[in-house]
N, C-alpha and C positions, 0 to 999 in steps of 0.2 A: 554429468550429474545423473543418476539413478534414476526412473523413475519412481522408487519410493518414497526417495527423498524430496525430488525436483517435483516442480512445478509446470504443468504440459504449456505452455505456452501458446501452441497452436489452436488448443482446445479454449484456451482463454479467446482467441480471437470469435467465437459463437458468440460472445454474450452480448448485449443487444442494451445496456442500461448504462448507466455511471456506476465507475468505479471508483473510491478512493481507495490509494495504496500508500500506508502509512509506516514508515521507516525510519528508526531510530539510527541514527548513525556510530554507535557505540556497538549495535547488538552484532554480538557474537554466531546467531545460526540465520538470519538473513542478511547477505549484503546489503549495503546501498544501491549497487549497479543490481543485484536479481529485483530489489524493489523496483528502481527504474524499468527493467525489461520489462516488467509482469504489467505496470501503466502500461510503456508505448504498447503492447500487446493489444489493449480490448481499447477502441475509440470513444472520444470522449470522457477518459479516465484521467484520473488528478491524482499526482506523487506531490506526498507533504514529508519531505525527514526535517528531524529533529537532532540538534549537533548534540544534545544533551544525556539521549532517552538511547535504550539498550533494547533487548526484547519486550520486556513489560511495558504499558503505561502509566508514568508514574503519577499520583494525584496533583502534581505541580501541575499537568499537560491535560488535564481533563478538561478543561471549559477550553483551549485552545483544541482537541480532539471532536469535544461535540461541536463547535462551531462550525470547524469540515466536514462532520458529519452533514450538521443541518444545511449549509451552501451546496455541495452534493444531492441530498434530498431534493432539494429542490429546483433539480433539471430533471426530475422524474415525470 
């Protein structure tokens, strides 16, 4: 993977907060498995896919997106 394209990995491991990483299992320019790596990456991070949802979020998935947001928030 390029670094233009890709995602540093390594550099994710610095971050020091909660992460979620949210991944549609349809979408076309993220995996599921780069979703996954980019959580295991930074500790204390949360992978939520979605068998339904592609790149976008669609308004079906919004009150189930903030709710991970807000659980998230709230190990800050």
């Amino acid at each position: 993977m390029s670094a233009a394209r890709g995602v540093k990995l390594p550099a994710l491991t610095t971050l020091s907060m909660p992460l979620l990483v949210i991944n549609g299992e349809r979408d076309p320019i993220m995996k599921v498995s780069g979703g996954r790596a980019t959580a295991r990456a930074v500790p204390g991070s949360r992978f939520v896919s979605y068998p339904d949802m592609a790149h976008a979020i669609p308004p079906s998935r919004w009150s189930s997106v903030i709710d991970e947001v807000a659980r998230i928030a709230g190990q800050m």
